[in-house]
VEXDREN-2710 file (C-alpha; in Angstrom, 1 decimal):
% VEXDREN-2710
k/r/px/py/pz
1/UNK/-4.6/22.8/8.4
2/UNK/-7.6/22.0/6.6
3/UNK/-8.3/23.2/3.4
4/UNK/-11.2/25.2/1.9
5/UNK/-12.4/21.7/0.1
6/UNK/-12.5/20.4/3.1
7/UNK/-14.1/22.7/4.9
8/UNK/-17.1/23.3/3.0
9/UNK/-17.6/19.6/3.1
10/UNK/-17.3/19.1/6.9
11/UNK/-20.2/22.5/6.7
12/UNK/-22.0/19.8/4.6
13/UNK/-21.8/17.0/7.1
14/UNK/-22.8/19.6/9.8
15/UNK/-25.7/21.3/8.9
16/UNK/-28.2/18.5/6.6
17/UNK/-26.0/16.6/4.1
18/UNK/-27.5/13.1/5.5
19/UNK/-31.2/14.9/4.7
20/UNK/-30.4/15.4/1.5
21/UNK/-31.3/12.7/-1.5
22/UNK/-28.3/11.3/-3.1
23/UNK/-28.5/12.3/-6.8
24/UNK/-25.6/11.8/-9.5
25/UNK/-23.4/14.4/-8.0
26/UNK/-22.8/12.7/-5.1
27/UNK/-21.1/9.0/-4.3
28/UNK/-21.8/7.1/-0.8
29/UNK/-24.9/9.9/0.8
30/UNK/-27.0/7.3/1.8
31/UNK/-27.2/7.1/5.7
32/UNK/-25.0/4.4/7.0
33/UNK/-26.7/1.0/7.9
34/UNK/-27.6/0.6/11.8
35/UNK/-24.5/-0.2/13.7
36/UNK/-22.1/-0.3/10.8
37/UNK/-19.6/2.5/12.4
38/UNK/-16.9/0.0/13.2
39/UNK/-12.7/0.9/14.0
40/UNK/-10.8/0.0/10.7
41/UNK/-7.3/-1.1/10.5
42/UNK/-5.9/-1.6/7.5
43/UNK/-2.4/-3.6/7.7
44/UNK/-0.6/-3.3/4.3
45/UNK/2.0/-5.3/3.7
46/UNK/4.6/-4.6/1.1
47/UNK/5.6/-6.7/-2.0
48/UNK/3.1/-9.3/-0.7
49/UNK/2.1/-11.8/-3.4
50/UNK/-1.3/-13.8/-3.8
51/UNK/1.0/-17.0/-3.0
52/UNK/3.0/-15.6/0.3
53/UNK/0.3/-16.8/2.8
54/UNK/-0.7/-20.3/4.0
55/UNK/-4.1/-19.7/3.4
56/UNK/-3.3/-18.8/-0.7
57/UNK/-1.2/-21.8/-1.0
58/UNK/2.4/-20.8/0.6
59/UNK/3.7/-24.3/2.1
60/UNK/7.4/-23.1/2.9
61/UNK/6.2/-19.6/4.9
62/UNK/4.1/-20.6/8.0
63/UNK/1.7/-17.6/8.6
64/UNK/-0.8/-19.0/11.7
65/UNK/-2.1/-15.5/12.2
66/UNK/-2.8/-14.4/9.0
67/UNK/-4.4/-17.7/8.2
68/UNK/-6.4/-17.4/11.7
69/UNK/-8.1/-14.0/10.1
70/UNK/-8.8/-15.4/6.9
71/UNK/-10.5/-18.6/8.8
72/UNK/-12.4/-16.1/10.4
73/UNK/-13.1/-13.2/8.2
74/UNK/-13.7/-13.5/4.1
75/UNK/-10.5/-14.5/1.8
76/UNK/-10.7/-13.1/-1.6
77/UNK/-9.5/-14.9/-4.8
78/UNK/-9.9/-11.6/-7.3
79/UNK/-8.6/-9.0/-4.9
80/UNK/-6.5/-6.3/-7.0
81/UNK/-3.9/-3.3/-5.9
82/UNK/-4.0/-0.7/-7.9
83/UNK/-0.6/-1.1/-9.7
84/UNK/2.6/-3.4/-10.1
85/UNK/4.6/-1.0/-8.0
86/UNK/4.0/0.8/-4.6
87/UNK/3.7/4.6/-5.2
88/UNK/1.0/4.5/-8.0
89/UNK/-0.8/1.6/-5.9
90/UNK/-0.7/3.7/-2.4
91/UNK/-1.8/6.4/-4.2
92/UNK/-4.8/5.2/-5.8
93/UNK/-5.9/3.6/-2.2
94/UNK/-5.3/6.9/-0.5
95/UNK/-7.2/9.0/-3.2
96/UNK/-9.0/6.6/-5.3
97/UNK/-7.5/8.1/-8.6
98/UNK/-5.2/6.2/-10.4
99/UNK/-1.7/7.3/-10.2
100/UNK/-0.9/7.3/-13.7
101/UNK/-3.5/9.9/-14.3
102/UNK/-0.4/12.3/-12.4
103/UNK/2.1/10.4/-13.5
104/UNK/2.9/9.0/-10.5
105/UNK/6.2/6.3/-10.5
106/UNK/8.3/4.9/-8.0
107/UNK/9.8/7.8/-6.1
108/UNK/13.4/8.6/-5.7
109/UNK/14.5/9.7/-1.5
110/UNK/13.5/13.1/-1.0
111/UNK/10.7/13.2/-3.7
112/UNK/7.7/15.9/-3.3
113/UNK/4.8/14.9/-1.5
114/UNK/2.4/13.8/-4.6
115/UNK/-0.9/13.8/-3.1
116/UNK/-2.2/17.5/-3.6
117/UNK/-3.0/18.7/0.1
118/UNK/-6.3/19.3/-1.1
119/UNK/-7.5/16.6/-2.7
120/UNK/-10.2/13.8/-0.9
121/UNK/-8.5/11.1/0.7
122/UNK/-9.2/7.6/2.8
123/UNK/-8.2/9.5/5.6
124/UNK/-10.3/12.4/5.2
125/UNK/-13.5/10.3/4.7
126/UNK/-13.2/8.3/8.0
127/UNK/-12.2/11.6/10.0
128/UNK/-15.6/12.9/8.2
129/UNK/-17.3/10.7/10.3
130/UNK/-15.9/11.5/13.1
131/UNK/-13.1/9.1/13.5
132/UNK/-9.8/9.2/14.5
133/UNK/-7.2/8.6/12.0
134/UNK/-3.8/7.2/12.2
135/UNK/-0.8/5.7/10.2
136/UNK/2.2/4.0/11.2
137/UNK/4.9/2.3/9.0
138/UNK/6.3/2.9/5.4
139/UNK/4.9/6.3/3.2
140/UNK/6.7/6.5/0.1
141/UNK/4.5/9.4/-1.2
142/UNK/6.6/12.0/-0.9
143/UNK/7.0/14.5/1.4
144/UNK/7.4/18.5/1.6
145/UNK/6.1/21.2/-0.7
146/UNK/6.9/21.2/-4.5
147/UNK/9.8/23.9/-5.7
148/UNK/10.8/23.9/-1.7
149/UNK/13.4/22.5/0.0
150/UNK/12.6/19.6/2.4
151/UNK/13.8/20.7/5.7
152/UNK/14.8/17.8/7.9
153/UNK/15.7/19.7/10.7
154/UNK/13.0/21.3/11.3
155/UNK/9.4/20.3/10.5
156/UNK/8.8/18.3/7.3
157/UNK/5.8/19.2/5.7
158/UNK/3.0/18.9/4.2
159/UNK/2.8/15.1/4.6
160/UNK/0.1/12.9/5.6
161/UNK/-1.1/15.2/8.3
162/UNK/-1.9/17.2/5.7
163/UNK/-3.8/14.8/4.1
164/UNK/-6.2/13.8/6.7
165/UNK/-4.2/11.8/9.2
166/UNK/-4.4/13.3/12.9
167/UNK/-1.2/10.9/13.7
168/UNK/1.5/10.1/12.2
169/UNK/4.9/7.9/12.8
170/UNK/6.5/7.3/9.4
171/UNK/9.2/5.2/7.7
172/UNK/9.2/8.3/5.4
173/UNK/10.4/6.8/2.3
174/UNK/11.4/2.9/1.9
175/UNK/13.8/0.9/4.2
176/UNK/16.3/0.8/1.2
177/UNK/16.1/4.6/0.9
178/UNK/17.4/7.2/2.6
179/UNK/16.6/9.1/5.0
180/UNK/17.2/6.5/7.5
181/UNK/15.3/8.2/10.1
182/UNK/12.0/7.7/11.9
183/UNK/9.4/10.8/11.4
184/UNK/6.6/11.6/13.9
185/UNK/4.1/14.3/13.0
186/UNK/6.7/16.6/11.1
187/UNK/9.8/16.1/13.1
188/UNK/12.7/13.6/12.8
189/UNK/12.5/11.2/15.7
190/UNK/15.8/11.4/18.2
191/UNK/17.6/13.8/15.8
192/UNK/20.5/15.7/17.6
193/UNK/20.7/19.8/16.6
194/UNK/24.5/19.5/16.6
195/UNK/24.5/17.0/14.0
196/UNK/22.1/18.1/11.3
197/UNK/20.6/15.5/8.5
198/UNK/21.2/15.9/5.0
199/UNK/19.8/13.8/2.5
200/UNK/20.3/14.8/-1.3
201/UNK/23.5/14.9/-3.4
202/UNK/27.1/14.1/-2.7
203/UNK/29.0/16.5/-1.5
204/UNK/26.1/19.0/-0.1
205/UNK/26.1/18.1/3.2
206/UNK/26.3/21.1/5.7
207/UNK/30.0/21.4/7.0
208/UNK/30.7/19.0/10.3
209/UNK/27.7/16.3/9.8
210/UNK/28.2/13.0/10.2
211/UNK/29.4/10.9/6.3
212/UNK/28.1/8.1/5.0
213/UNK/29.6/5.8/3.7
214/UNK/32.7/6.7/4.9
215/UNK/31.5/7.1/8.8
216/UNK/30.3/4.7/11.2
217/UNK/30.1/2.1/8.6
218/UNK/32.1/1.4/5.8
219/UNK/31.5/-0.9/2.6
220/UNK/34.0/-2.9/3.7
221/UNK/32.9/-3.8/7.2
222/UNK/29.0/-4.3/6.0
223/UNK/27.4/-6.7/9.2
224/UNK/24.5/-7.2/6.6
225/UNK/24.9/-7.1/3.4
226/UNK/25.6/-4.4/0.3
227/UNK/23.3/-3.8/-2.7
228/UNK/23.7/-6.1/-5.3
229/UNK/22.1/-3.2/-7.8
230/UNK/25.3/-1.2/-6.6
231/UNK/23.0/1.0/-4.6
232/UNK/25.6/1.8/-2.0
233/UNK/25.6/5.7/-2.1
234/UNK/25.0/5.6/1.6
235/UNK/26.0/2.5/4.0
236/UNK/23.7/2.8/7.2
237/UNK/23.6/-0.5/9.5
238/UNK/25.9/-2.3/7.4
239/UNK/23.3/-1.9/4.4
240/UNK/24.1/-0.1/1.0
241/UNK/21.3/1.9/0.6
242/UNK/19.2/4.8/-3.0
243/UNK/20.7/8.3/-2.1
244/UNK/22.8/10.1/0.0
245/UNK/22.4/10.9/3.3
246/UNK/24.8/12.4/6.0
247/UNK/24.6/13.8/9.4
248/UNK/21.6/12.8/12.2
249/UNK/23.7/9.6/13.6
250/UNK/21.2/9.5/16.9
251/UNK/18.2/9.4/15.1
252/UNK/19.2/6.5/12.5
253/UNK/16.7/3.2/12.8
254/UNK/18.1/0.1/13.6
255/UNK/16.6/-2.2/10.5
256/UNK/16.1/-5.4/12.9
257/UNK/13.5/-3.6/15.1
258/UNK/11.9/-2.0/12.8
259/UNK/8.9/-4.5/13.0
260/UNK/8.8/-4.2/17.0
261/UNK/9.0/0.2/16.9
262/UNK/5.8/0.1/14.4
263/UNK/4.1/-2.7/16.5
264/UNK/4.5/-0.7/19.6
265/UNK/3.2/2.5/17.8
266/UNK/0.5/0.3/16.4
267/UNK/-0.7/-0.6/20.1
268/UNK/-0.1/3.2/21.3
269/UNK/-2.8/4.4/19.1
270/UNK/-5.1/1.6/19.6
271/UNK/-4.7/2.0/23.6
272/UNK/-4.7/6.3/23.2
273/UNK/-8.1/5.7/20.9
274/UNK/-10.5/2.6/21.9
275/UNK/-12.6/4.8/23.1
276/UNK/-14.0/6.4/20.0
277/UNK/-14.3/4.9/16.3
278/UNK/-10.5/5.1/14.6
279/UNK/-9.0/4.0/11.2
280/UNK/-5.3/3.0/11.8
281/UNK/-3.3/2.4/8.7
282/UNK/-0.7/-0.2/9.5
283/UNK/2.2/-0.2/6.8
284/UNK/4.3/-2.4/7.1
285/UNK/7.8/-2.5/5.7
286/UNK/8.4/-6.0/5.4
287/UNK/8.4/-8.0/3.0
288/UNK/10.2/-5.2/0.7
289/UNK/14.3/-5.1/0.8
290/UNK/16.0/-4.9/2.4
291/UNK/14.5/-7.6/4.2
292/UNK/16.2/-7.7/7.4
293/UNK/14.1/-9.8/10.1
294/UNK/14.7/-9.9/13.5
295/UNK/16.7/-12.3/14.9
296/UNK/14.0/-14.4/16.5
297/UNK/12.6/-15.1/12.8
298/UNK/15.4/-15.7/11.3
299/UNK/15.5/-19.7/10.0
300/UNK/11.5/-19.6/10.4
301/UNK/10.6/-20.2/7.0
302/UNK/12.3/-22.1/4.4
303/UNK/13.2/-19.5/2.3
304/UNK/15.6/-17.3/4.0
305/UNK/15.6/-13.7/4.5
306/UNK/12.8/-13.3/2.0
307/UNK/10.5/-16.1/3.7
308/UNK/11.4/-14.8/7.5
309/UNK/10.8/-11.2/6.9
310/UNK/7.2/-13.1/5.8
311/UNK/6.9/-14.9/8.8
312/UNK/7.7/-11.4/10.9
313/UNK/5.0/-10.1/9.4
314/UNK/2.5/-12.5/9.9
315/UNK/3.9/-11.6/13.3
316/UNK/2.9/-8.1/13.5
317/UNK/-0.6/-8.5/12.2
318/UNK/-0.8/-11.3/15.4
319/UNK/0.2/-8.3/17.2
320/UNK/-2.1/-6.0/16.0
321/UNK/-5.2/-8.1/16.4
322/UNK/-4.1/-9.0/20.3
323/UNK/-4.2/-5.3/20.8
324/UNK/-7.7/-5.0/19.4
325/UNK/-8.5/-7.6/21.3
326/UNK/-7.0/-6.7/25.0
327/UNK/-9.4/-4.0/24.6
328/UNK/-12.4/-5.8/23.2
329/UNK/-12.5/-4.1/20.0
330/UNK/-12.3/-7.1/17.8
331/UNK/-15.8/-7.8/17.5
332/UNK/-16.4/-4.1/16.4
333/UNK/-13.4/-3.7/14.2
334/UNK/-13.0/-4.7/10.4
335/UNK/-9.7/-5.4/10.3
336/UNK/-8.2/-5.8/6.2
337/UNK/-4.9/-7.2/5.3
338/UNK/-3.3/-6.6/1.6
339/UNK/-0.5/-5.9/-0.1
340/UNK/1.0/-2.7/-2.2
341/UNK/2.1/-5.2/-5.3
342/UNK/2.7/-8.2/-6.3
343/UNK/6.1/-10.7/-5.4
344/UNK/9.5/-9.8/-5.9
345/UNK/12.8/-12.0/-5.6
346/UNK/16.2/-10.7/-5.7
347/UNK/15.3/-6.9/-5.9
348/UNK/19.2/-5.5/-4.9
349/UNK/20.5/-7.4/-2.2
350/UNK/22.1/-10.3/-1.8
351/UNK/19.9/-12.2/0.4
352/UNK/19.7/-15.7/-0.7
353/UNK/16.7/-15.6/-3.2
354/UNK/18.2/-16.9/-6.7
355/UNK/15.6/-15.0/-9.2
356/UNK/16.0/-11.6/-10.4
357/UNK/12.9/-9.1/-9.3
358/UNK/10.0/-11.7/-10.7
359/UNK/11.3/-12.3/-14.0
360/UNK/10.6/-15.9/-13.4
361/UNK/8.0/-17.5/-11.5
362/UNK/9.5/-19.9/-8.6
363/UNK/12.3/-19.2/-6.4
364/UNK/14.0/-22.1/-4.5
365/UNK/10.3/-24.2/-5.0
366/UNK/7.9/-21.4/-4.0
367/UNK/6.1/-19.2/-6.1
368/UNK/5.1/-16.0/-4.5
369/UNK/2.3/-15.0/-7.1
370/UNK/0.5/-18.6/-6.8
371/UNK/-1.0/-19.2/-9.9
372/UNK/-0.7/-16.1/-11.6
373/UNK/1.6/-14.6/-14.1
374/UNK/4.6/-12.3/-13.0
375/UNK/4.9/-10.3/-9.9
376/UNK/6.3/-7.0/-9.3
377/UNK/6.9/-4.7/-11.8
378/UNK/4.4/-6.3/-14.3
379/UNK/1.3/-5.9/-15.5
380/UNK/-0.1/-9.5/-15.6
381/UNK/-2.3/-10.9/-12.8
382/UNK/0.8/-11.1/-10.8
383/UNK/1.5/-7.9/-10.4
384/UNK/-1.9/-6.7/-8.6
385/UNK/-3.7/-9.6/-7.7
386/UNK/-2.4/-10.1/-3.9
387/UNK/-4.5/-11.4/-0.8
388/UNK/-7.1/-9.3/0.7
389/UNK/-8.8/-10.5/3.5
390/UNK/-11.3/-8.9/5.4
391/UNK/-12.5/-9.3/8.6
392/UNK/-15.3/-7.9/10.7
393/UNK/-17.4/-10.3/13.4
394/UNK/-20.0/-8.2/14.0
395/UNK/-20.7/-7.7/10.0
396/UNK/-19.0/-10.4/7.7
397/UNK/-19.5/-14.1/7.7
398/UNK/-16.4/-15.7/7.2
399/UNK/-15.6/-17.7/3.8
400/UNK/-14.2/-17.0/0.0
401/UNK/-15.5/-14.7/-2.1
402/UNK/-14.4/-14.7/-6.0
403/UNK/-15.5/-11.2/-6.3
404/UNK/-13.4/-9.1/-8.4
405/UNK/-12.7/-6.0/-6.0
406/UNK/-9.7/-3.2/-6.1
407/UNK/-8.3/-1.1/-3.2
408/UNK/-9.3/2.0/-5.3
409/UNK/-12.3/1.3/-4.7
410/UNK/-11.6/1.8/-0.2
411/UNK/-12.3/5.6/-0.9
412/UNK/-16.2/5.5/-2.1
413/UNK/-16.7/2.5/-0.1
414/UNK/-16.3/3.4/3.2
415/UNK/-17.7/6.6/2.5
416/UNK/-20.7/4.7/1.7
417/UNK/-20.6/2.9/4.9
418/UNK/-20.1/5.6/6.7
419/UNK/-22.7/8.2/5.1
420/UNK/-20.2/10.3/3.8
421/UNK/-20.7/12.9/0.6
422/UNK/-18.0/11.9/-2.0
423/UNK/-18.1/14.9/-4.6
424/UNK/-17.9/13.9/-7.8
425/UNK/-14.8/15.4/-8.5
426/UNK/-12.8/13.6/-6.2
427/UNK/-11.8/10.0/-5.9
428/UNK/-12.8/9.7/-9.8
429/UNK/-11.9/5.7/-10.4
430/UNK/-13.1/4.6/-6.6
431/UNK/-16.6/3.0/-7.3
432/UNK/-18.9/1.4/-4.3
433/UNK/-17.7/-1.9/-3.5
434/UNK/-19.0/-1.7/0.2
435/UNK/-21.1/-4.7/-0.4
436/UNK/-18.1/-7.2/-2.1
437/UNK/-16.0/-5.9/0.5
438/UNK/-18.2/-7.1/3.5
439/UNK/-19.6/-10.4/1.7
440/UNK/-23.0/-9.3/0.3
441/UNK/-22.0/-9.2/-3.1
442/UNK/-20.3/-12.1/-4.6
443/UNK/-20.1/-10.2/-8.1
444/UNK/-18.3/-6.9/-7.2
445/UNK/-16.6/-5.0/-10.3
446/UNK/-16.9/-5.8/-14.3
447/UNK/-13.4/-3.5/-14.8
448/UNK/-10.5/-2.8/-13.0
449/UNK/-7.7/-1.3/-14.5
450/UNK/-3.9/-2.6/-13.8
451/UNK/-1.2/-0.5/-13.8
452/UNK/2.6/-1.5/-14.4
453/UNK/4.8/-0.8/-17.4
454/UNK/1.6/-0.5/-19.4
455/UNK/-1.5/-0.8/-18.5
456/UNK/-4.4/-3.9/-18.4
457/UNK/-8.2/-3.8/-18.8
458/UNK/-10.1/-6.8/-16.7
459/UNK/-13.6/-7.0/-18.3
460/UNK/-14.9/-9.9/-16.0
461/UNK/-12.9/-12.9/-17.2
462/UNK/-11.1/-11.1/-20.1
463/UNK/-7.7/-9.1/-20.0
464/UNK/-6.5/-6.5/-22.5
465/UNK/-2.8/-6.0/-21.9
466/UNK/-1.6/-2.6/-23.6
467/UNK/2.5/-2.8/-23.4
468/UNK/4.1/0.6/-22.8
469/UNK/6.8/-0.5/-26.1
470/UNK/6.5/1.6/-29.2
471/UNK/4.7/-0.9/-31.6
472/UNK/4.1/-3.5/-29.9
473/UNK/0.2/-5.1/-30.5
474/UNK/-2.3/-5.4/-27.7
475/UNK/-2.2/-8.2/-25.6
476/UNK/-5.6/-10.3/-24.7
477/UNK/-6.2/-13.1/-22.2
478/UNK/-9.3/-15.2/-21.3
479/UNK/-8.7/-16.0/-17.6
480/UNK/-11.3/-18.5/-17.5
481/UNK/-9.3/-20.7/-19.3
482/UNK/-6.4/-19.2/-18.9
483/UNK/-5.3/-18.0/-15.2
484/UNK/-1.6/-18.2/-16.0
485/UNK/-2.3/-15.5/-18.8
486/UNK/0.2/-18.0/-21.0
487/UNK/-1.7/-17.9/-24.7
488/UNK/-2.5/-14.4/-26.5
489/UNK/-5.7/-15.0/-28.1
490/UNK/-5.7/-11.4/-30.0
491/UNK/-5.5/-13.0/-33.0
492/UNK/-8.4/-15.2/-32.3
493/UNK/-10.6/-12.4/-31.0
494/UNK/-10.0/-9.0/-33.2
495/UNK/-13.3/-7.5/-32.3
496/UNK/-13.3/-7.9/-28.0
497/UNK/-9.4/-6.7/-28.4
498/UNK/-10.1/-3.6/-30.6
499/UNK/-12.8/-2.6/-28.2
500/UNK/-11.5/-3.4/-24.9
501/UNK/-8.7/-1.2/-26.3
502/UNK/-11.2/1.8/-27.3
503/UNK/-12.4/1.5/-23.8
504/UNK/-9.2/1.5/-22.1
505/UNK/-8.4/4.8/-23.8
506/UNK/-11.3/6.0/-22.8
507/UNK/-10.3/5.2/-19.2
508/UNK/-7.5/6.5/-20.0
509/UNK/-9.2/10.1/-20.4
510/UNK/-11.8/10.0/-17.8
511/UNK/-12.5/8.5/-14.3
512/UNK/-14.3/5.2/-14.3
513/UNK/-17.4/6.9/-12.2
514/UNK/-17.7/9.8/-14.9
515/UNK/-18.1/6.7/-17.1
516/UNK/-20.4/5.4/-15.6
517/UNK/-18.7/2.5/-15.1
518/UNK/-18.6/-0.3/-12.2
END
């Protein structure tokens, strides 16, 4: 349903917004540019690092389709998430605020949906401009009303259809979550009435549903592997998996197709919609654990589960791109690809990678963040510098661009593009990046803020790391010199630390765009 917010901007859209001069109040009214109205398909992958792909350096991972859009769309070097971890970073893409302004962490299996239902989103603004908007693949913002029970038997809402998406075909959580259940629009895919699902605490299921672990699979006859965290509250497919589930045996996913069901939805809603402008978000689960590729990938890298779940990916965005281009949409379509975070390694399971989450650089001779500190988890270059390609045919000339650009910056962006009023209230750290984003300026942001545990200031080649522990000193890096963020130069530099610090806190307390900030 769409809320008031929303409907007194769609009345502005309707009747003169586009007459109106923009004026301070307002982010992305100019009229869009003569024929830039193109499809968008975002495909996201997940715990992605800047060194994961051929074309960033990855020599044990072959990725020929990924590499093929970056040969022929524009690679950047200084592309940023949002944050170190996947909830806060989808977050700030889908709303172009930064998550810990709502304290938004990692969320547990059955978690609230944390996007408020009225707040401005990617979604909204392409579906302002008439398009048709879809997402298929991993969520892992919640689901279901705050203070209400989530009701996976009947229809689980609000969700992203409440958030501007028309469709909707979810891996609602993460793969190493429960539930393990497809949903589409608000209903469980396959689920049988006579066998309810139940997903919260031990011992709560509803009398007669099918246990876990102690059902079809136990512990003891895993066919994949168990958590190496202990996370083994529920077993499904052989996999210990966070929470407990029971019941809704017919409508569990089968992990090694998962790839192939979200590729096929993927190619639905391209087929159902060529024929007006769309925005398909693509979100992947791979490569986050538990990384379970396919057979046919498996022994297709060098790095085992980790490296083949990679190569499966590469897969799907081959996929994807076929489909845009069976229907000749390619040369009209600006197709991104990105990641949530930065690389992890062992993150609980036992699946042949020998480092523990990206507490050190190189597993078994590759090192998924390239040249750049940490990964996953951290707040160093690492952690949110990740590829971003972009490409477009009919708009981008292919090459590298150094500029420094953010995904919270998709929200005013594409409203820009597309002539879309932005109020100021909403999306209040997404800034106009249209033109780094499409090649026409190499510049693009002086600040971005990181998020991890703590946050970082980038003010052009200069890093202010502020470290969540009580005491501890700012942090400051000169990345011109410095890319592996290896020597604190604090010491060296009092002045630029104490008042990159002032300004952080200031971020901390208002939007970048109330600050005027780019």
């Amino acid at each position: 349903m769409m809320t008031m917010k929303h409907t007194l901007t769609f009345l502005t859209l309707l009747f003169g917004a586009c007459a109106a001069s923009p004026d301070a109040s307002v982010v992305g009214s100019s009229a869009p540019r003569s024929g830039e109205r193109p499809n968008v398909v975002l495909i996201y992958g997940d715990d992605v690092g800047f060194g994961d792909l051929g074309c960033y350096g990855a020599e044990k991972i072959p990725t020929p389709n990924l590499d093929r859009l970056a040969a022929e769309g524009l690679r950047f070097t200084d592309g940023h998430c949002a944050a170190g971890t996947c909830t806060p970073s989808r977050f700030a893409l889908l709303t172009g605020v930064h998550g810990f302004r709502s304290g938004v962490r990692v969320l547990p299996p059955n978690a609230r949906l944390t996007i408020p239902v009225d707040a401005w989103t990617l979604p909204d603004t392409f579906r302002a401009a008439g398009y048709r908007t879809g997402i298929v693949g991993k969520w892992h913002l919640g689901l279901g009303a705050e203070g209400e029970a989530v009701d996976w038997n009947g229809a689980v809402k609000p969700g992203p259809m409440e958030l501007g998406f028309d469709e909707s075909f979810l891996l609602p959580s993460t793969n190493d979550r429960v539930p393990c259940v497809y949903l589409e629009g608000h209903g469980v895919v396959g689920l049988d009435p006579t066998d309810p699902l139940y997903v919260g605490k031990l011992g709560g299921a509803p009398e007669g549903s099918t246990p876990y672990p102690n059902g079809r699979k136990t512990p003891e006859a895993m066919t994949y592997y168990p958590s190496s965290h202990g996370h083994n509250q529920s077993v499904i497919n052989g996999i210990g998996r966070i929470g407990y589930m029971a019941g809704g045996e017919a409508a569990l996913w089968d992990d090694e197709t998962m790839a192939d069901v979200f590729v096929e939805r993927a190619t639905r809603f391209i087929d159902e919609n060529h024929e007006e402008p769309f925005f398909l978000f693509f979100s992947s689960q791979d490569i986050h654990v538990p990384r379970t590729p396919h057979p046919r990938f498996k022994g297709k890298s060098e790095l085992g589960y980790r490296g083949d779940a990679m190569v499966q990916l590469d897969w799907a965005a081959g996929a994807v791109m076929e489909a845009l281009e069976a229907r000749g949409l390619a040369e009209n379509t600006v197709v991104i690809f990105s990641s949530d975070n930065g690389p992890v390694y062992d993150d609980g399971y036992v699946d042949g990678t020998t480092v523990l989450t990206s507490k050190e650089e190189v597993d078994r001779g590759h090192d998924g963040s390239g040249p750049y500190r940490g990964g996953k988890y951290q707040v160093y270059e690492g952690g949110t510098r990740v590829p971003l390609i972009v490409r477009w045919p009919g708009g981008i000339e292919p090459g590298v661009s150094t500029a420094l650009v953010t995904q919270v910056d998709f929200v005013a962006s594409f409203a820009s593009m597309l002539g879309v009023p932005l109020p100021e209230e909403e999306a209040m750290d997404s800034r106009d990046a249209i033109d780094a984003l499409l090649g026409r300026d190499a510049v693009g942001r002086q600040y971005v803020v990181e998020e991890a545990r703590g946050l970082a200031l980038r003010d052009g080649p200069w890093k202010l790391v502020q470290r969540p522990k009580a005491g501890a000193g700012a942090e400051l890096y000169n990345l011109a010199d410095d890319v592996g963020e290896a020597s604190d130069v604090a010491a060296e530099h009092p002045e630029r630390a104490e008042a990159m610090s002032v300004q952080l806190d200031g971020i901390r307390a208002a939007g970048l765009r109330s600050l005027g900030l780019r």
